[in-house]
N, C-alpha and C positions, 0 to 999 in steps of 0.2 A: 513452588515459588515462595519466596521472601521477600517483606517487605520494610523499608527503613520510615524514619519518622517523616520525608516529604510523602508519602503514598507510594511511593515506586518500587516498582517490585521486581523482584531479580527474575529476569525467564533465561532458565537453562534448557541445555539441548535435548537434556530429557522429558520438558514440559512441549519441546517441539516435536518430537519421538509421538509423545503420549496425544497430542492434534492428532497426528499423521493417523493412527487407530482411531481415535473419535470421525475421524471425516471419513474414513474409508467407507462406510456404508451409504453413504451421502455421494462420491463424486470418485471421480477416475484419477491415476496421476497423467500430466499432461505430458506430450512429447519432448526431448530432446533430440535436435537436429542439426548436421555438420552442414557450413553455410559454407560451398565450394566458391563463390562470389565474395563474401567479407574475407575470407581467409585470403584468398589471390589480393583483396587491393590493398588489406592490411598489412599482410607479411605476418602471418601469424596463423595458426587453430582453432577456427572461430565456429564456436557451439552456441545454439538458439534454441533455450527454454523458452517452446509455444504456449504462453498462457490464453493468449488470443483461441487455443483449440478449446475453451473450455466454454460453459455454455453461456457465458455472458459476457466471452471473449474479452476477461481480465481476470485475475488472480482473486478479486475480492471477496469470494462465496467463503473461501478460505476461514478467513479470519470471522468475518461474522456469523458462521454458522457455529466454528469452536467457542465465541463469545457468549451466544444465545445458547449453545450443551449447557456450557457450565453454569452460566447465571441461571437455569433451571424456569428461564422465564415460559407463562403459556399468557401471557397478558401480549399488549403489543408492543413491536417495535419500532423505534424512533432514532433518526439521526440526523445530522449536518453532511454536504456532500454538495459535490460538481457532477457527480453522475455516478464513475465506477462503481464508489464505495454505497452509495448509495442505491445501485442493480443488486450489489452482493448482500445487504442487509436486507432488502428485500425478497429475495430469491430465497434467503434463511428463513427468514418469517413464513414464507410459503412453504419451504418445505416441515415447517414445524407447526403448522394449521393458525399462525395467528398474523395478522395487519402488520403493515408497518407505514408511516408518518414520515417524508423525505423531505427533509428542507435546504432547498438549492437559493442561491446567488442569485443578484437580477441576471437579467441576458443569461440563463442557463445555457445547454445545449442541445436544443430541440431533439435529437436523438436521442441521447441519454434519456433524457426526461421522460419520452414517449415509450422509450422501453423499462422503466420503473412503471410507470402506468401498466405496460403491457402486462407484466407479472404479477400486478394487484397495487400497487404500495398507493401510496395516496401524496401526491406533491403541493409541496406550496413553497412557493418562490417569493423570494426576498430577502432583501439585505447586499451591502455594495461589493461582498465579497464572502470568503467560506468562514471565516473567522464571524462574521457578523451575522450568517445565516443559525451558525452555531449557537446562538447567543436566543436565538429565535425560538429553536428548536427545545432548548431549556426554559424556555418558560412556558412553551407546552406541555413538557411534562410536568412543571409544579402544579400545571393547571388540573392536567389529563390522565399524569401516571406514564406508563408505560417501562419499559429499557430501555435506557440508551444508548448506542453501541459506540463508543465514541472511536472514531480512526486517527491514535497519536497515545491516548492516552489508557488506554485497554489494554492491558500485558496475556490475557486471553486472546484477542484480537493480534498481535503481534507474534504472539506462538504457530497460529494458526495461520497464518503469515506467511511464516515461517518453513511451514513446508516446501516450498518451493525451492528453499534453500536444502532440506534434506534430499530429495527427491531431485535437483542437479548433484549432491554429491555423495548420490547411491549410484546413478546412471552413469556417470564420466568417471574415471578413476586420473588423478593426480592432475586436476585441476590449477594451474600457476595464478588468475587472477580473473575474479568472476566480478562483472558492472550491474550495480543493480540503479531501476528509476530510483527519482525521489522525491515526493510531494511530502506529506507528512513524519516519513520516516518509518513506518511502521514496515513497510515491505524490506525496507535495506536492511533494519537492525535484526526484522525476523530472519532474514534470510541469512543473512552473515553468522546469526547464530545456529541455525539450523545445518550450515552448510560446515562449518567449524565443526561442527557435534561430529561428523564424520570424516572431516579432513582439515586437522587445527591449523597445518601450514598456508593453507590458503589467504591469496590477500583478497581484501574485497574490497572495492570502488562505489561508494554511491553518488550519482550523477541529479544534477538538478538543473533546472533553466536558468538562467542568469537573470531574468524577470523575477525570479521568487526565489531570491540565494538564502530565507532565514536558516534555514536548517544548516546548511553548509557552512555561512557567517559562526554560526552556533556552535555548529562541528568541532572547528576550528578554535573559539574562543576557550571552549569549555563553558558553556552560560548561555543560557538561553537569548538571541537578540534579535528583536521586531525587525520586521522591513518590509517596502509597500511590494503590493505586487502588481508586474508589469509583463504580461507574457501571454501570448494564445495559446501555449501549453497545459492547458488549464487544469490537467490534472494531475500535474507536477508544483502543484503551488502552496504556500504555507504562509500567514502572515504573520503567526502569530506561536514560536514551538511549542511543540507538548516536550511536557518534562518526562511522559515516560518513554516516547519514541527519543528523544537525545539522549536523555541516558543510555541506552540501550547501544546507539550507535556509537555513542563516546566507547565505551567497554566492547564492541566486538569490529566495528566495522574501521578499519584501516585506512583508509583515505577519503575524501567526498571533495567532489569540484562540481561546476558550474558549465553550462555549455550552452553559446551563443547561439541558439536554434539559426537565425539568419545567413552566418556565416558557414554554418556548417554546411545549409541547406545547399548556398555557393559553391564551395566546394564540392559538395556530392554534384550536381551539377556540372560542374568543368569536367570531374574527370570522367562521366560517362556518356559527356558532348549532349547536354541536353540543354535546350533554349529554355 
């Protein structure tokens, strides 16, 4: 990796390569699967990378266990989070014998939360969103110490990511356009670069709620730009961009939109006659 004078740092496909061997001894790759149902309603070859198969039924053990390799920490870990990011940094922490410190949002997600409990991490809740929780979580570590693994702005974190995107494009050969979520950004641009490393023609889609479009607004401008967030998708959300998940997606990932959960939800609806 390289870095320019804002802190950002270039992840190439071979720092996404080089995750996929640091996590191997750590976690399994997940399944890809041909969805005989989206394909019939889409019109199209619709393949389903299960990260849900993994043990915290999300992709984020990923990125913050390649985080916490390399930063070489054995003190603890600490972060900002709605829940995922924040099972997958503590799940890291656990498998590397040390704490971690999870600072979520008011109204968190009682599941989420219970299950960062459940793996050890230590939760404290507050702040009016994840941007603000954020803000929290640093000033515990000025207080307390620790790592902190941030989800946006870690280009380790986004390598490791990343895998997901090598490992759909080891499995499927000649992929036309692969949709990844999008809260932070760290999963799209990892992925897009991971999956480029082995199939450049690929286009890649990242997808966001219409409740929390900053990344996508951003996408788009070229430039990082605020916007409130409005959405139950709550772990699709960003209030606030990091410069190193935009940059990343600016340089690898091809398009990003926004999608009306509501409307969609109608839709799926109508057409499989469901009240």
């Amino acid at each position: 990796m390289t870095g320019d004078a804002s802190g950002v740092r270039t992840v190439t496909g071979a720092d996404v390569d080089a995750a996929a061997g640091r996590l191997a001894p750590y976690m399994s790759q997940t399944p890809l699967i041909f969805s005989a149902a989206l394909s019939d309603l889409l019109g199209a070859e619709v393949w389903l990378k299960l990260e849900t198969a993994s043990e915290i039924a999300s992709f984020k053990l990923r990125g913050a266990l390649n985080a916490l390799l390399l930063a070489g920490s054995r003190d603890s870990a600490l972060t900002s989070s709605t829940g995922n990011h924040g099972q997958g940094v503590t799940l890291a922490a656990k498998r590397l014998g040390i704490g971690a410190d999870i600072f979520v949002p008011d109204d968190p997600n009682p599941v989420k939360v219970r299950m960062i409990e459940l793996l050890g991490g230590k939760v404290h809740v507050g702040g009016h969103d994840i941007d603000a929780a954020k803000e929290r979580a640093y000033a515990y570590q000025a207080r307390h110490g620790g790592t902190f693994v941030d989800d946006g702005e870690n280009a380790d974190l986004i390598a490791g990511a990343g895998t997901v995107g090598l490992e759909i494009g080891r499995q499927l050969e000649d992929i036309d356009v692969l949709y990844v979520p999008m809260g932070s950004g760290s999963l799209a641009s990892g992925t897009a670069t991971g999956v480029k490393h082995v199939q450049p023609k690929i286009k890649v889609v990242a997808v966001q709620a219409s409740g929390a479009p900053a990344m996508v607004d951003s996408f788009h401008a070229k430039r990082a730009i605020e916007r409130p967030i409005d959405t139950r998708a709550d772990c699709l959300v960003c209030r606030i961009p990091a410069a190193q998940a935009l940059a990343m997606l600016i340089a690898h990932v091809d398009d990003a939109v926004t999608v009306r959960s509501e409307e969609h939800t109608s839709e799926l609806q109508s057409r499989f006659g469901i009240s």
